[in-house]
LOVO-23616 format. One line per 2 residues: their letters; for each residue x, y, z of N, C-alpha, C, CB. Coordinates in nm, 4 decimals, padded with zeros to 6 digits. Glycine has a CB too. Layout:
! residues N
a	X,Y,Z,X,Y,Z,X,Y,Z,X,Y,Z | ...
! end
This chain:
! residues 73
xx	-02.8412,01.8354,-00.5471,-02.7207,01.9003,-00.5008,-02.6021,01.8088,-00.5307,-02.7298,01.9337,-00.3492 | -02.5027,01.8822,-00.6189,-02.3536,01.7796,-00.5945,-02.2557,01.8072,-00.4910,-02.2560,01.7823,-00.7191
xx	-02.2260,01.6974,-00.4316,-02.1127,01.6725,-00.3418,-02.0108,01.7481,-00.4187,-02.0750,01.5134,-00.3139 | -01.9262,01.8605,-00.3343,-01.7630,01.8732,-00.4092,-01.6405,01.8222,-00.3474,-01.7188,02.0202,-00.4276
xx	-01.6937,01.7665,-00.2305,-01.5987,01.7152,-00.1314,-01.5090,01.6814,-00.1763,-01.6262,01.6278,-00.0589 | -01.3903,01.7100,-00.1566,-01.2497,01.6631,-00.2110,-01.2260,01.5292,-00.1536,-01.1246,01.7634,-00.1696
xx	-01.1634,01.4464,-00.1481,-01.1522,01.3516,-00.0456,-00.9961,01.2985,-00.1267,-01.3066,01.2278,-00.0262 | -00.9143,01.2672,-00.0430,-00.7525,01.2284,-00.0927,-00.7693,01.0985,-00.1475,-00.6263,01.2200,00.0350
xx	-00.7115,01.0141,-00.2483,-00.7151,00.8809,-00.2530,-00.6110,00.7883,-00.1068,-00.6573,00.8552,-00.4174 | -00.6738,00.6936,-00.0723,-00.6513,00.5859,00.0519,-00.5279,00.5002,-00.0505,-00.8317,00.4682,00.1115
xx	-00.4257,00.4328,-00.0048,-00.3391,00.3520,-00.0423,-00.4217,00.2051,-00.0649,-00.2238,00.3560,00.0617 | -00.3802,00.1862,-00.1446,-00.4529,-00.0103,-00.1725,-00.4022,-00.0767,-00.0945,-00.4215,-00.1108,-00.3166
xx	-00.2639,-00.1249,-00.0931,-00.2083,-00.2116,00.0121,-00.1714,-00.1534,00.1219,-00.1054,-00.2793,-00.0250 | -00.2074,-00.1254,00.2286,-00.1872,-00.0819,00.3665,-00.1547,-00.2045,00.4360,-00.3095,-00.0089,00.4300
xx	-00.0223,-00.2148,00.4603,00.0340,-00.3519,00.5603,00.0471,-00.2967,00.7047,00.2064,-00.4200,00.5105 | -00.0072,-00.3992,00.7975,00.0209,-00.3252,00.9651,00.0877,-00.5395,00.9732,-00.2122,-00.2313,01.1199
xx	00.1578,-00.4780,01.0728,00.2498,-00.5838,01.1513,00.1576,-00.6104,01.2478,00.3994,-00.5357,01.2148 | 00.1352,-00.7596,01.2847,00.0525,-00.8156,01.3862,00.1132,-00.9241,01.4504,-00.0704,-00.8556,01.3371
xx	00.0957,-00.9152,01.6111,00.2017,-01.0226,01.6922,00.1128,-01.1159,01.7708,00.3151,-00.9427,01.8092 | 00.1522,-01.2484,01.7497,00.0619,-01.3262,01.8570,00.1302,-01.3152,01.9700,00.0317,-01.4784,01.8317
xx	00.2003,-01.2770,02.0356,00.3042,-01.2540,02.1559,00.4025,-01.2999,02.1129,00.2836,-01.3111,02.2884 | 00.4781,-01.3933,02.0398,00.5674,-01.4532,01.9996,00.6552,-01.4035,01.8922,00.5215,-01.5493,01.9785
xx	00.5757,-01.4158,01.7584,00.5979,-01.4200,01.6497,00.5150,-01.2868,01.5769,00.5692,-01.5564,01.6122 | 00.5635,-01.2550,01.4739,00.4826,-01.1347,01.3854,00.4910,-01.1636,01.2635,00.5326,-00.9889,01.3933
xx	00.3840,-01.0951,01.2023,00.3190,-01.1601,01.0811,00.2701,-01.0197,00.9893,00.1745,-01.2727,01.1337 | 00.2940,-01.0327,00.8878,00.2438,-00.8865,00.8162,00.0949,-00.9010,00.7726,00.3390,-00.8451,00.6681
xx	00.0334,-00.8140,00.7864,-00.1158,-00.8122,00.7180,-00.1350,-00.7183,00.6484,-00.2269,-00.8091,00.7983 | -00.2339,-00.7586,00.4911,-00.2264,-00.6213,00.4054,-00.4038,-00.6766,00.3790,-00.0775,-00.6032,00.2315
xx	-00.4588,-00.5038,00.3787,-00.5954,-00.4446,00.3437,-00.6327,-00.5146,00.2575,-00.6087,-00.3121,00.3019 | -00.5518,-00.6245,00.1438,-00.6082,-00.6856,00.0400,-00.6398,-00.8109,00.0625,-00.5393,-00.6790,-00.0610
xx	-00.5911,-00.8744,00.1578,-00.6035,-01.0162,00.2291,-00.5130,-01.1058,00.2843,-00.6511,-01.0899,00.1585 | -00.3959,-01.0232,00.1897,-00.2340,-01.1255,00.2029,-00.1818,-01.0974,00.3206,-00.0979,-01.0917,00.0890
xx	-00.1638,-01.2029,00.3801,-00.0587,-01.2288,00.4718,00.0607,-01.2817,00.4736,-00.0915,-01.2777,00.5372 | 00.2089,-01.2547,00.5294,00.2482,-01.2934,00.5340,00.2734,-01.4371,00.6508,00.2795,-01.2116,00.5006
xx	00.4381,-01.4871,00.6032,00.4420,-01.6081,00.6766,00.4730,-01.5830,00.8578,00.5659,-01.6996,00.5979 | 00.4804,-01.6612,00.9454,00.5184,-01.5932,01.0724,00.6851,-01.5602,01.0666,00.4767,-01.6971,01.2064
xx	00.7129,-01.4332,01.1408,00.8626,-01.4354,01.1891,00.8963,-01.3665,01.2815,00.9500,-01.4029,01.1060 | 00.9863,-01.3838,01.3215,01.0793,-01.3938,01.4627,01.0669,-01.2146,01.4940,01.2881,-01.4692,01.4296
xx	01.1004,-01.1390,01.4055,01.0660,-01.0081,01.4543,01.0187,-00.9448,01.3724,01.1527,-00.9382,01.5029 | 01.0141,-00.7719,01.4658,00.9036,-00.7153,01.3735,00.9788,-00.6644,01.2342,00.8186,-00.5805,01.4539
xx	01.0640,-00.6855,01.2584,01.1055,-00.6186,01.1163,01.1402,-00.6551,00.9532,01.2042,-00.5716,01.1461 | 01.1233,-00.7864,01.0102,01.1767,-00.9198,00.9320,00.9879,-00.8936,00.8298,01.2177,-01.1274,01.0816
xx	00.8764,-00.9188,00.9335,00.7622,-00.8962,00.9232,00.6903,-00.7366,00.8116,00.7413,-00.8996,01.0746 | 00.7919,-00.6664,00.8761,00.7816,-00.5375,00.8020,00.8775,-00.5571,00.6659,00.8345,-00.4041,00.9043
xx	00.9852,-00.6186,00.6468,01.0244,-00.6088,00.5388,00.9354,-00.7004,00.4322,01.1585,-00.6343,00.5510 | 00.8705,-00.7820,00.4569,00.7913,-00.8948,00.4211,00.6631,-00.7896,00.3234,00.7295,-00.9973,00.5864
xx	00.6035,-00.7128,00.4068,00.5201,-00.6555,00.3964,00.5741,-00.5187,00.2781,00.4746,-00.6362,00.5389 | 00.6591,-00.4804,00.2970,00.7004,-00.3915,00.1920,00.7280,-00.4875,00.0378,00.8476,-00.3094,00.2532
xx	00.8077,-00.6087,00.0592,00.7619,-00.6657,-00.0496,00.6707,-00.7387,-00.1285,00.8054,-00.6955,-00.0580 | 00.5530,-00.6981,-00.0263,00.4395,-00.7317,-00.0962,00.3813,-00.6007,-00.1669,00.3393,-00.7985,00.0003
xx	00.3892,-00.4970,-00.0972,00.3525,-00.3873,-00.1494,00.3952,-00.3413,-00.2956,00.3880,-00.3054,-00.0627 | 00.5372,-00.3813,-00.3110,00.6264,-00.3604,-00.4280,00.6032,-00.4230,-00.5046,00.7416,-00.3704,-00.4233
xx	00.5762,-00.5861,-00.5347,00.5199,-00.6719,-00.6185,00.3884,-00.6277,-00.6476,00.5229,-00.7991,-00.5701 | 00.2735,-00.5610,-00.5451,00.1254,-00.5693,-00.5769,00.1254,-00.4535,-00.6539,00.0162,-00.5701,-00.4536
xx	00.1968,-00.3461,-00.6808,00.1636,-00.1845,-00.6822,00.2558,-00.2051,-00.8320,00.2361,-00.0518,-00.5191 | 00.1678,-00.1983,-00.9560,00.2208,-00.1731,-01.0440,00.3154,-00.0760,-01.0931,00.1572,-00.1779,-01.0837
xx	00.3984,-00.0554,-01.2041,00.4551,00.0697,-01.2167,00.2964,00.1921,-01.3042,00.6279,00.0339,-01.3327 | 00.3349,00.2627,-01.2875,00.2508,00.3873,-01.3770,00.2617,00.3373,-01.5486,00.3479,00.5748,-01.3516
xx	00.1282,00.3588,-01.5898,00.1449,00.3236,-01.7573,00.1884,00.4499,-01.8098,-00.0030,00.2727,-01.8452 | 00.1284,00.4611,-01.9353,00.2008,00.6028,-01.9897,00.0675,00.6676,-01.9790,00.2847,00.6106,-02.1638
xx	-00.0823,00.6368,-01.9915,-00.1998,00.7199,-01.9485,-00.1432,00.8166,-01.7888,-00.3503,00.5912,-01.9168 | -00.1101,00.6902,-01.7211,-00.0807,00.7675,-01.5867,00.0259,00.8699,-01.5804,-00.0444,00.6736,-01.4832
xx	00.1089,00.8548,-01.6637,00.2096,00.9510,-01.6728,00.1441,01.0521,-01.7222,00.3246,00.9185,-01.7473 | 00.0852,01.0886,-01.8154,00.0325,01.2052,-01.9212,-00.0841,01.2431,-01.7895,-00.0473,01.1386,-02.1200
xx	-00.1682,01.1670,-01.7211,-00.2572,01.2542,-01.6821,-00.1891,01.3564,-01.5076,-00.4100,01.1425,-01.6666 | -00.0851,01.2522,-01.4811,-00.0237,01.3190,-01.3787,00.0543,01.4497,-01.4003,00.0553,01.2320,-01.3253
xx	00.1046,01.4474,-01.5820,00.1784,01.5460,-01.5843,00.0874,01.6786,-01.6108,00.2829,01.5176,-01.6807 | -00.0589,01.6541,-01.6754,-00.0931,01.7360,-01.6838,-00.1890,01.8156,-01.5575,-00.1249,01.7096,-01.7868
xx	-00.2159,01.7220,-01.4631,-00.2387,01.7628,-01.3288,-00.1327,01.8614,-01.2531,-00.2499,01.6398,-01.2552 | -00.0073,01.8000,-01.2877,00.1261,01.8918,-01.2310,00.0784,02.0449,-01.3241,00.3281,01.8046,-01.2930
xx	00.0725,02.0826,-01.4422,00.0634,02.1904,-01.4664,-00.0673,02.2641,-01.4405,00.1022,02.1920,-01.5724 | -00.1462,02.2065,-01.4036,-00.2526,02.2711,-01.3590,-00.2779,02.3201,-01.2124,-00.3417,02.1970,-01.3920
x	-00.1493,02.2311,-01.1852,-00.1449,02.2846,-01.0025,-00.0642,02.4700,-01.0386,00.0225,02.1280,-00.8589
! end
């Protein structure tokens, strides 16, 4: 029997903000952490630029197969 289960693709870098009571620190699904800081947002911006550096742009395969996914929707 084949599985047809659809299942969505999961994001690679998933960053969650983590606080020792003090200080907050970004953590991403891939291992990287960031450095400690003073708030959460400082922490969250940290974490978005890790995301942005790790997450390549699209090649041109990815372009062509996305576009032809778009017309098939």
């Amino acid at each position: 029997m084949t599985d047809t289960t659809m299942r969505a693709p999961a994001p690679v870098h998933v960053v969650a903000v983590v606080s020792d009571g003090f200080e907050f620190l970004a953590e991403c699904g891939c291992g990287w952490a960031s450095d400690w800081h003073p708030s959460p947002e400082a922490a969250d911006s940290a974490g978005v630029e890790h995301r942005d550096a790790a997450v390549v742009p699209p090649d041109a395969m990815d372009v062509l197969l996305s576009g032809l996914l778009d017309l098939q929707d």
